[in-house]
Backbone as CSV, one residue per row, in Angstrom:
resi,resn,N_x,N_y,N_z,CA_x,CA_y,CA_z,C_x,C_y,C_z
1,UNK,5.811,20.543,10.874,4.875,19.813,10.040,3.522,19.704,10.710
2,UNK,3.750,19.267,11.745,1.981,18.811,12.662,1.357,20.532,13.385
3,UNK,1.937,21.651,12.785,1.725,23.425,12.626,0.846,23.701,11.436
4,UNK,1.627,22.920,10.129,1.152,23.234,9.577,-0.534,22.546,8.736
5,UNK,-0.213,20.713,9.482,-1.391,20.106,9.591,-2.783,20.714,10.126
6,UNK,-2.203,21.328,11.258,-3.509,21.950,12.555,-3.599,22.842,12.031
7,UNK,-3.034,24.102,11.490,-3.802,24.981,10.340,-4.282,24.601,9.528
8,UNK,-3.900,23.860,8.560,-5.221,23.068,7.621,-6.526,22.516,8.301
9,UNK,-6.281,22.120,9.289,-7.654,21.246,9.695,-8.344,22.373,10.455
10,UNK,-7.653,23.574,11.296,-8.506,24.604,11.958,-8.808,25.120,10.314
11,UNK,-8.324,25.559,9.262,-9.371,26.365,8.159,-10.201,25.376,7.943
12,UNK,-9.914,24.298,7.761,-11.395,23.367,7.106,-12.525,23.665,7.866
13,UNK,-12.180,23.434,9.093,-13.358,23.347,10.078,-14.224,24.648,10.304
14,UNK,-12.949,25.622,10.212,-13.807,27.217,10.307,-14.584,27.417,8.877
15,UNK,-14.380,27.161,7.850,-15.109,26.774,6.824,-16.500,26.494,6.771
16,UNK,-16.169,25.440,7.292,-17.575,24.757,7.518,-17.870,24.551,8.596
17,UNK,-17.617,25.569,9.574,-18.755,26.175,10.955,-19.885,27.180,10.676
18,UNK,-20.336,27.163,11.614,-22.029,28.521,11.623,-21.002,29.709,12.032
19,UNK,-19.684,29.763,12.461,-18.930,31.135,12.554,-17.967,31.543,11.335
20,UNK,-18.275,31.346,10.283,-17.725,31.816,8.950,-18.216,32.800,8.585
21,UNK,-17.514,33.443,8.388,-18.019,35.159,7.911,-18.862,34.589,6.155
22,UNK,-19.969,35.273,5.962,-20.348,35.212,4.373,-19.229,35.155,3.326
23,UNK,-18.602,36.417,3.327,-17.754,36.187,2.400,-16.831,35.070,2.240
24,UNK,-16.504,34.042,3.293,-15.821,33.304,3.302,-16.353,32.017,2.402
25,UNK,-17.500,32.378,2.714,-18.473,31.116,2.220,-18.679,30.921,1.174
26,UNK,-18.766,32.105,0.409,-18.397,31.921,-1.033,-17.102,31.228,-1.724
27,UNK,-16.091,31.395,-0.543,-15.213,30.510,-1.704,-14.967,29.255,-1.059
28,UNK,-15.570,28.517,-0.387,-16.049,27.516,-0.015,-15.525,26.342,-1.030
29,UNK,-16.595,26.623,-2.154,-16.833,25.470,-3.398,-15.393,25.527,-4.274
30,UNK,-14.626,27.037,-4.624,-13.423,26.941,-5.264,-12.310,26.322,-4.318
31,UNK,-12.153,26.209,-2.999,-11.107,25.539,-2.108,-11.652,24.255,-2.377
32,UNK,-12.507,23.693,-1.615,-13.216,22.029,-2.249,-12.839,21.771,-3.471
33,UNK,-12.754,22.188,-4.161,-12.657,21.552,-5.716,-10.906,21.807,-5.981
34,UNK,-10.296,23.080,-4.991,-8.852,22.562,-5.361,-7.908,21.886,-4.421
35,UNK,-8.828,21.141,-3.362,-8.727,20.310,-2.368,-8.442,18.692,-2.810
36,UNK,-9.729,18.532,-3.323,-10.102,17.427,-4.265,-8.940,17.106,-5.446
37,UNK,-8.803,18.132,-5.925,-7.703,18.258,-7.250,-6.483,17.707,-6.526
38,UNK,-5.905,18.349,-5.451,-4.509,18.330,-5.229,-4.567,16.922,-4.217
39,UNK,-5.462,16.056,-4.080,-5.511,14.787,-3.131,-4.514,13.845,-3.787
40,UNK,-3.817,13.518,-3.407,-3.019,12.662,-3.327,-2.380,11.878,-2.505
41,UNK,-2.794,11.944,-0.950,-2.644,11.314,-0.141,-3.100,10.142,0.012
42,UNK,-4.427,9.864,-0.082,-4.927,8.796,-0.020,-5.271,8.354,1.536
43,UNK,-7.225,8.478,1.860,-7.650,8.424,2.663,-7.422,7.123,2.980
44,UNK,-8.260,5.887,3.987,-8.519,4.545,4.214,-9.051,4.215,3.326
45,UNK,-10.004,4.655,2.844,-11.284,4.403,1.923,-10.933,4.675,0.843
46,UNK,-10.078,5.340,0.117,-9.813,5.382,-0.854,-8.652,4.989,-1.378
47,UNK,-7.690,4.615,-0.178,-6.702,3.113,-0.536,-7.758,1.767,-0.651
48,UNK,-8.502,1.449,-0.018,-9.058,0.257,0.141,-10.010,-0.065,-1.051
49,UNK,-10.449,0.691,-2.290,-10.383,0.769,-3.646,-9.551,0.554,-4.831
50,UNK,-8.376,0.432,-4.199,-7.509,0.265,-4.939,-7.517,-1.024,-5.478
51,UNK,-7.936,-1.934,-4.581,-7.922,-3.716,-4.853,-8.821,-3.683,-6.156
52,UNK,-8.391,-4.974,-6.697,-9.107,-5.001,-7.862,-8.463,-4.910,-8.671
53,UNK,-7.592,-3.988,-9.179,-7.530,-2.938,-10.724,-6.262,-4.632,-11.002
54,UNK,-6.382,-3.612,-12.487,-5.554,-4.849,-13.856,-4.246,-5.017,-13.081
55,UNK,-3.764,-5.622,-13.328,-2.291,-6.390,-12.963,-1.607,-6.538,-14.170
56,UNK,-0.290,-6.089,-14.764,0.339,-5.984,-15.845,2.143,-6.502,-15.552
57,UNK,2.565,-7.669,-16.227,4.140,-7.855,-15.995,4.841,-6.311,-16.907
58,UNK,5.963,-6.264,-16.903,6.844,-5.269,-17.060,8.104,-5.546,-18.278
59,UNK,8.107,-6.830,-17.672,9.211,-7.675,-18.666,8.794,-9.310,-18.570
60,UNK,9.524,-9.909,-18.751,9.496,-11.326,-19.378,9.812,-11.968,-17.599
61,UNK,9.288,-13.015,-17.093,9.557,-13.255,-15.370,10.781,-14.547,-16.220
62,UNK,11.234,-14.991,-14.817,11.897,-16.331,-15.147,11.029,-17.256,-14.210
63,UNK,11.735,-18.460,-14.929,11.051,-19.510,-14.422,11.836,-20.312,-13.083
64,UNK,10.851,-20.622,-11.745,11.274,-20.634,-10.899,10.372,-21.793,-9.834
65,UNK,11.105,-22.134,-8.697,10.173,-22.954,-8.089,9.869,-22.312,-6.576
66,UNK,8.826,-22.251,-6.004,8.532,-21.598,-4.871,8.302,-22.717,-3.846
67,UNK,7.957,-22.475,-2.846,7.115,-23.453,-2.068,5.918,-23.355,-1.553
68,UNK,5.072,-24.959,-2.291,3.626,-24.448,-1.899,2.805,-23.957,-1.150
69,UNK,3.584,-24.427,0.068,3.249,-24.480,1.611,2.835,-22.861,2.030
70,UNK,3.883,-21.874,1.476,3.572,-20.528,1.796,2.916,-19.541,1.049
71,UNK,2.625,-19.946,-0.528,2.295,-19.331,-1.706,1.022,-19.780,-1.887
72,UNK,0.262,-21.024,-1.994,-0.817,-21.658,-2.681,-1.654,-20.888,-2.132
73,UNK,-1.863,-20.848,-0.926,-3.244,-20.097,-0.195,-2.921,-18.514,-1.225
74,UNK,-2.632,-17.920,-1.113,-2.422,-16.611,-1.908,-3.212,-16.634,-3.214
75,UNK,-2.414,-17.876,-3.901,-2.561,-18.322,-5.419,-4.364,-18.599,-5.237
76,UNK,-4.404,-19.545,-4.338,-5.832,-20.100,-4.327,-7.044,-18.817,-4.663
77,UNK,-6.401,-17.879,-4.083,-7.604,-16.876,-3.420,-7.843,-15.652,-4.886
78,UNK,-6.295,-15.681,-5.900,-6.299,-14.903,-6.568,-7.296,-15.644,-7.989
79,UNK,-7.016,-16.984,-8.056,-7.988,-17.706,-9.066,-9.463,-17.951,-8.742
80,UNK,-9.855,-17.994,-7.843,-11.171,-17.407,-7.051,-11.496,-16.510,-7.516
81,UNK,-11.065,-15.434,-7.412,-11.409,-14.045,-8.022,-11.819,-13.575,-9.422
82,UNK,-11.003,-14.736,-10.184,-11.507,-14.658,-11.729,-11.864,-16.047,-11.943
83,UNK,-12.814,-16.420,-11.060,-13.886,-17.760,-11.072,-12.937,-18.837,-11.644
84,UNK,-11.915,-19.061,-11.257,-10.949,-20.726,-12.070,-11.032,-20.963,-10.675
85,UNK,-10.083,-22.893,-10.900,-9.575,-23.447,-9.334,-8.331,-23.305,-10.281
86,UNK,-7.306,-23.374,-8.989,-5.729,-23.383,-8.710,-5.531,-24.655,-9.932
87,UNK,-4.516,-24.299,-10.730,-3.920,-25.458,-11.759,-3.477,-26.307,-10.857
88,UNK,-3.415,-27.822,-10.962,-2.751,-28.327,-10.603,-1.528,-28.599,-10.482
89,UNK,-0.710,-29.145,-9.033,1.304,-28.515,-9.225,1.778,-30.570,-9.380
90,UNK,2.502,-30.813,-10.130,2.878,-31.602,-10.837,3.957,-32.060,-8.931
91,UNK,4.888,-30.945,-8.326,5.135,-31.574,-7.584,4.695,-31.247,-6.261
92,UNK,4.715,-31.902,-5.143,4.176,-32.218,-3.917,4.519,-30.549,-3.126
93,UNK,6.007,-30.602,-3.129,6.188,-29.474,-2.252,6.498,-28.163,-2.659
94,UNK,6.713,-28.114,-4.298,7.010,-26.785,-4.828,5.935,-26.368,-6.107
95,UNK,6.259,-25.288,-6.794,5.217,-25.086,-7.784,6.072,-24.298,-8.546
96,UNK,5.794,-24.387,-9.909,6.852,-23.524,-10.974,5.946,-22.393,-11.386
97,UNK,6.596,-21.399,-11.323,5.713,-20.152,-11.691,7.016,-18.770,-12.431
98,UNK,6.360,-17.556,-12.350,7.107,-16.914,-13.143,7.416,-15.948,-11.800
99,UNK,9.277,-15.836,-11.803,9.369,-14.276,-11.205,9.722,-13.027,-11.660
100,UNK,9.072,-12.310,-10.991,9.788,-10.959,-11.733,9.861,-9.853,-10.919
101,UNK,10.454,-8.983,-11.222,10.949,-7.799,-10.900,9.956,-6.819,-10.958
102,UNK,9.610,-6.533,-11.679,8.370,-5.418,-11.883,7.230,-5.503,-12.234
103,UNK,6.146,-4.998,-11.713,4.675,-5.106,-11.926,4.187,-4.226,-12.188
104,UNK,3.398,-3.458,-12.731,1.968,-2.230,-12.638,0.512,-3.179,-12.131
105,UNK,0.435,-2.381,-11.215,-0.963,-2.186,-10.496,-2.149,-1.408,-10.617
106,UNK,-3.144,-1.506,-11.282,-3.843,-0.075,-11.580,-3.037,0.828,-12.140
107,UNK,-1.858,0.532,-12.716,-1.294,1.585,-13.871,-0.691,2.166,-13.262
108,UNK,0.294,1.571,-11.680,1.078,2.022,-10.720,2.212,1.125,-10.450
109,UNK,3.621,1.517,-10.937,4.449,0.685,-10.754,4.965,0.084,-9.145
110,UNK,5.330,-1.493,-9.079,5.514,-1.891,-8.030,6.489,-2.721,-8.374
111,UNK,7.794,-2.360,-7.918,9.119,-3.722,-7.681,9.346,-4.498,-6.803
112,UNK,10.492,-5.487,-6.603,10.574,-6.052,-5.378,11.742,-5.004,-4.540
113,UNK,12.688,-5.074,-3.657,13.095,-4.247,-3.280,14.595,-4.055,-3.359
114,UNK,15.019,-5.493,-4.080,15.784,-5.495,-4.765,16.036,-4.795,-6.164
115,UNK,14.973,-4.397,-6.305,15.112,-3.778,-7.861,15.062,-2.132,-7.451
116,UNK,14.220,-1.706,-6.674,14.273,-0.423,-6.627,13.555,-0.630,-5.251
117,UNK,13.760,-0.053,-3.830,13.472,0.201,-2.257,12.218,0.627,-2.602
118,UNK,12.312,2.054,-3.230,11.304,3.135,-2.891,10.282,2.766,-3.576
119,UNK,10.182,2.249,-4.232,8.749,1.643,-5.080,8.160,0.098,-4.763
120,UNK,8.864,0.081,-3.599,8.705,-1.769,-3.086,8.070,-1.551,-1.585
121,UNK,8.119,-0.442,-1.208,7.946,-0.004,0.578,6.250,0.652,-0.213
122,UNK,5.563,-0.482,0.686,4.101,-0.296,0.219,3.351,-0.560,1.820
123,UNK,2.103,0.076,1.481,1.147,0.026,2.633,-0.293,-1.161,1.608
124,UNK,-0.302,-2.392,2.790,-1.014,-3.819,2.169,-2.574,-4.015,2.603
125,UNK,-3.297,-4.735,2.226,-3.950,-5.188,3.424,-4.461,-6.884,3.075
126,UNK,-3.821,-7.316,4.166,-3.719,-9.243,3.835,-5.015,-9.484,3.902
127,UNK,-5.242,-10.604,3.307,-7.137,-11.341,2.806,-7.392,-11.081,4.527
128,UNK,-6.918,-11.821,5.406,-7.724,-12.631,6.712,-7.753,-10.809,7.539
129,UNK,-7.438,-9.462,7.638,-7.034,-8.117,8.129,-7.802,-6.957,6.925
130,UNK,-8.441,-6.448,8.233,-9.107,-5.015,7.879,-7.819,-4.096,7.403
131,UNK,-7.286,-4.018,8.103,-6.095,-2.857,8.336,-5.117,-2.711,7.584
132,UNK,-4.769,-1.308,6.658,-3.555,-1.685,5.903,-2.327,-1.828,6.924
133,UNK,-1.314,-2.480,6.683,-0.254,-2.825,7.241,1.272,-2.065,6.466
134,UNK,2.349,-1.775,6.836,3.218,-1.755,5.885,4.426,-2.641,5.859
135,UNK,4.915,-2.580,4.864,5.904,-3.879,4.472,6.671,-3.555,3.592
136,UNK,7.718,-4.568,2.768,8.330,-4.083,1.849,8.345,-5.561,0.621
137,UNK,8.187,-5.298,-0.325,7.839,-6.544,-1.524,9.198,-7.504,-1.170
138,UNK,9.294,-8.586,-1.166,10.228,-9.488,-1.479,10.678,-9.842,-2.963
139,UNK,9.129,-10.631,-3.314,8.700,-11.450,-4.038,7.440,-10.928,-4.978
140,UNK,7.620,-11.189,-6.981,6.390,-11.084,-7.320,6.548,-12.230,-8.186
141,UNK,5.434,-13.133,-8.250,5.069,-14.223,-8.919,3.719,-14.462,-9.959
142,UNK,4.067,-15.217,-11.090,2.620,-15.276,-11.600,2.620,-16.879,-12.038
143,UNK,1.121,-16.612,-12.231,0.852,-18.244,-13.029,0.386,-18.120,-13.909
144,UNK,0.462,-18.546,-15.255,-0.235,-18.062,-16.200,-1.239,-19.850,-16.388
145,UNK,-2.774,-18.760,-16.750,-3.357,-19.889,-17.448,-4.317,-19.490,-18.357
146,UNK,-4.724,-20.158,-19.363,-5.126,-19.762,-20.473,-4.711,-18.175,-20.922
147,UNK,-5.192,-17.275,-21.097,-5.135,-16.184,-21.382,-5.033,-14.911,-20.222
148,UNK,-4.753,-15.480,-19.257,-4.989,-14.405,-17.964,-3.453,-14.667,-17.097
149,UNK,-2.653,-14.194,-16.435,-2.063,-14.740,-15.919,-2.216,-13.676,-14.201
150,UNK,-2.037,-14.518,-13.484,-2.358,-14.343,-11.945,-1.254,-13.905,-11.472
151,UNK,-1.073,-12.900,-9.917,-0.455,-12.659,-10.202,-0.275,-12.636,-8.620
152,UNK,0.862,-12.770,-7.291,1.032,-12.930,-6.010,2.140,-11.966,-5.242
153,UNK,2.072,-11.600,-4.654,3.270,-10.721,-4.224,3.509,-10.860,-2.237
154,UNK,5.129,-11.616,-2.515,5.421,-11.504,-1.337,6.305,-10.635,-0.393
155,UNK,5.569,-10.363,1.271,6.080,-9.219,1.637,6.229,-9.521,3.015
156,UNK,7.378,-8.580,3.432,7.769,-8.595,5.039,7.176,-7.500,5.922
157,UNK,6.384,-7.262,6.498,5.438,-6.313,7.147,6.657,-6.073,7.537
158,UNK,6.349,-4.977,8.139,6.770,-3.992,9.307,7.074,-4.156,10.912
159,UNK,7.748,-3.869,11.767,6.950,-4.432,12.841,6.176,-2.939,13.749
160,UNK,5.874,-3.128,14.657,5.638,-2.060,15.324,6.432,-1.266,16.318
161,UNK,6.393,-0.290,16.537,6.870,1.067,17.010,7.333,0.690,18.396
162,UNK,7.971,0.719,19.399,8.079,0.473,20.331,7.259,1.342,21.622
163,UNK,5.972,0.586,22.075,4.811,0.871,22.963,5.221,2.441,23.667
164,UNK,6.906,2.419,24.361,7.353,3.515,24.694,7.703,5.077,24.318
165,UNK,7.390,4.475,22.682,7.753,5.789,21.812,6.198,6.920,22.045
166,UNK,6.660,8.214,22.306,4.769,9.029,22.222,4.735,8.890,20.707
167,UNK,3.136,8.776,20.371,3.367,8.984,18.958,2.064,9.872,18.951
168,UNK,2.723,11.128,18.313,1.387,12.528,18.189,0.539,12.432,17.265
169,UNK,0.049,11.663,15.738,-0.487,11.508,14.676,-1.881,10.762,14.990
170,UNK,-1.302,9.626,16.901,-2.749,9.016,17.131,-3.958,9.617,16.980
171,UNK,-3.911,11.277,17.590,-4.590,12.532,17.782,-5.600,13.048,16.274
172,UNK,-4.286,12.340,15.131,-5.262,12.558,13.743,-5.456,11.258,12.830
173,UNK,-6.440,10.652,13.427,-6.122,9.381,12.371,-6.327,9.562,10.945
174,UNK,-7.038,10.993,10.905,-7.606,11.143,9.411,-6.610,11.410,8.262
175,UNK,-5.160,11.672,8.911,-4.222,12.380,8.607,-3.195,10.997,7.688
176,UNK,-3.340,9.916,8.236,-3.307,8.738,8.068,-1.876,8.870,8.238
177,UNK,-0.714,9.378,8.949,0.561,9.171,9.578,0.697,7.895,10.736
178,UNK,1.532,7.149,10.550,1.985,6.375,11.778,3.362,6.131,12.255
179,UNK,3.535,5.712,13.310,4.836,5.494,13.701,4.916,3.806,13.366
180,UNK,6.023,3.459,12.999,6.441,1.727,12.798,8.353,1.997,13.204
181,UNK,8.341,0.644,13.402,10.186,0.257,13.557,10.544,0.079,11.980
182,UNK,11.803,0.301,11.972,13.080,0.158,10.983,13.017,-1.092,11.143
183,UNK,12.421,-2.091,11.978,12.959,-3.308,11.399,11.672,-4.451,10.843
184,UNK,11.925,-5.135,10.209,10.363,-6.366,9.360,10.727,-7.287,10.141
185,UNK,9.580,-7.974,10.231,9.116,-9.705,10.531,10.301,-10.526,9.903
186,UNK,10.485,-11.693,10.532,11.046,-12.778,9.715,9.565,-13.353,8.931
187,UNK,8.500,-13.547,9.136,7.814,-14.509,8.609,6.811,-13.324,7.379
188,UNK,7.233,-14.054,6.226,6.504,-13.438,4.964,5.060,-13.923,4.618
189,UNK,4.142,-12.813,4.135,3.133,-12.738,4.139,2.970,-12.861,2.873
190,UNK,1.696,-13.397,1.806,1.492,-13.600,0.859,0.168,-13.250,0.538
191,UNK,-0.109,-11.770,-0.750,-1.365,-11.563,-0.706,-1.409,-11.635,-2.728
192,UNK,-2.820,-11.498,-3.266,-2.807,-11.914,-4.603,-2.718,-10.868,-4.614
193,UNK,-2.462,-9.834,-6.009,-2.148,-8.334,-6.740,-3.642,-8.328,-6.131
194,UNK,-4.784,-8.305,-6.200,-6.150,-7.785,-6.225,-6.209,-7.078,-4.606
195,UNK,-5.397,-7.763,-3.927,-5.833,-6.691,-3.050,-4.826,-5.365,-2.594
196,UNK,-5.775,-4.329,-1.630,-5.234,-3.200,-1.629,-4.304,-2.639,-0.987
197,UNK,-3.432,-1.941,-2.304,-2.080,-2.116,-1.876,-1.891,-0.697,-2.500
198,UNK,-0.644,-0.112,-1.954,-0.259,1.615,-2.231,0.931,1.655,-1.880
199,UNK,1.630,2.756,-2.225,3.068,3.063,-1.978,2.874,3.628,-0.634
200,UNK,4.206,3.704,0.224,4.529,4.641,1.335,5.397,5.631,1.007
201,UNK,5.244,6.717,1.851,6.225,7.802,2.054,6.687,7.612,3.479
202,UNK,8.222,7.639,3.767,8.368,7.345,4.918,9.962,8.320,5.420
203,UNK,9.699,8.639,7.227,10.698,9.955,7.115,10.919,9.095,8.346
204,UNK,12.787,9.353,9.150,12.985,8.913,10.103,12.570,9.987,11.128
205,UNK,12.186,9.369,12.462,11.448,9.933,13.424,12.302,10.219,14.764
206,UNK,12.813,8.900,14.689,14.153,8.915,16.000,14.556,7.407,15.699
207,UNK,15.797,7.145,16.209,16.885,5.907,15.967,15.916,4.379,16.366
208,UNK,15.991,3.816,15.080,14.636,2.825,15.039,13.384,2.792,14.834
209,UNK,13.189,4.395,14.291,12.129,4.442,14.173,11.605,5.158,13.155
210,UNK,10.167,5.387,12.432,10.032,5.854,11.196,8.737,6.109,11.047
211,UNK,8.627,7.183,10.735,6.616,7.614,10.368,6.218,7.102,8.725
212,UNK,5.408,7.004,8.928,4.923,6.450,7.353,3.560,6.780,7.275
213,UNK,3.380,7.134,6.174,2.258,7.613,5.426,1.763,6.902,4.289
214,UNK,0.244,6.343,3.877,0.257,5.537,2.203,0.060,7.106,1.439
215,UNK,0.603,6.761,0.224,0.410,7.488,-0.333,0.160,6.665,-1.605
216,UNK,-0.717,7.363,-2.950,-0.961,6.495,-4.217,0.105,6.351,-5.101
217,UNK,0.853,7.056,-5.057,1.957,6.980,-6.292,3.370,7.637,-5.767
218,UNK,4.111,6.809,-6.928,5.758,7.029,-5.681,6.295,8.584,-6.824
219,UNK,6.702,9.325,-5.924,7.293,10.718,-6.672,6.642,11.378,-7.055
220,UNK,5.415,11.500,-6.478,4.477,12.438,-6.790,3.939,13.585,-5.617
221,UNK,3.877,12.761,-4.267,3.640,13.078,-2.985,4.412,13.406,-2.232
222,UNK,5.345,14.458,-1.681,6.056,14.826,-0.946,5.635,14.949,0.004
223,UNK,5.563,14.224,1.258,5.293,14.340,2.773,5.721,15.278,3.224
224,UNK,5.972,16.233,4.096,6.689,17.359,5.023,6.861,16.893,5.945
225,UNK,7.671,15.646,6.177,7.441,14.817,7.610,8.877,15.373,8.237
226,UNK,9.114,15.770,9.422,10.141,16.432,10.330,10.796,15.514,11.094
């Protein structure tokens, strides 16, 4: 796989060096444009666009009680966003809201991981962090008010790779591969649907361990990961 990476990135580059033969140069603009076409990986920058887009339920949620303590800040930040304050919660330590199973994101399905793994193993990035992170959905919640309903999703990051493992992908960050552990956090993280969030592709690497890639959409992107 990382053979056939370094041939892609040695043609790009010979491409667009001062040592390209003319004729090469002409087809320059038809590779770019079926470069562009076949992207589906999804750079930093063009996961980190993703935040924002519509938020859509799937089915009908049930009604449920959470606790405020770990959810409200989430909630707070997602009614911010479409200029309301947080409804008020009738009780002290919990809040009734809707759960559910399935969401679309920008017109990209997202479950919890109970409902389906492979569409729940997402690459995040929490309000207070630059960096996408990866994790796997727990939890999706909404609040509905007036005509809009909000929408929160909770998740267990990842943890990290063990310092001892080599990991060869450091070499391409552009490539956007990483190494992480098989195993998540106990402590769950809570971000509103608006921010940017993507599916992973993920291949085992060695015992405990796992490369992962974001990718935009689940079953569309086949990694070649070895």
């Amino acid at each position: 796989m990382l053979k056939t990476f370094c041939a892609g990135a040695n043609l790009k580059a010979l491409l667009q060096g001062d040592r390209c033969p003319s004729a090469l140069k002409m087809a320059v603009p038809l590779l770019e444009r079926k470069w562009d076409q076949g992207r589906r990986t999804g750079t930093i920058g063009e996961l980190n666009n993703l935040g924002n887009s519509e938020t859509r339920k799937v089915d009908n949620g049930k009604r449920v009680l959470i606790p405020r303590k770990i959810y409200d800040n989430a909630f707070r930040i997602a009614f911010e966003a479409i200029s309301k304050a947080l409804p008020h919660a009738q009780d002290i330590n919990f809040r009734s809201v809707q759960m559910h199973e399935r969401v679309t994101i920008g017109g990209r399905l997202f479950t919890t991981k109970n409902r389906s793994r492979r569409s729940a193993e997402i690459f995040f990035k929490p309000p207070d962090c630059e960096d996408l992170l990866p994790g796997v959905i727990t939890g999706i919640f909404s609040i509905e008010d007036g005509s809009r309903e909000v929408f929160v999703l909770s998740i267990k990051p990842r943890k990290p790779a063990s310092a001892c493992i080599i990991n060869p992908f450091a070499r391409y960050p552009d490539f956007g591969a990483e190494l992480w552990s098989t195993e998540f956090e106990e402590e769950i993280m809570c971000i509103p649907a608006t921010q940017p969030i993507c599916h992973s592709e993920s291949r085992t690497w060695v015992t405990g361990v796992v490369v992962l890639k974001a990718i935009t959409s689940v079953g569309i992107q086949k990694c070649q990961f070895s």
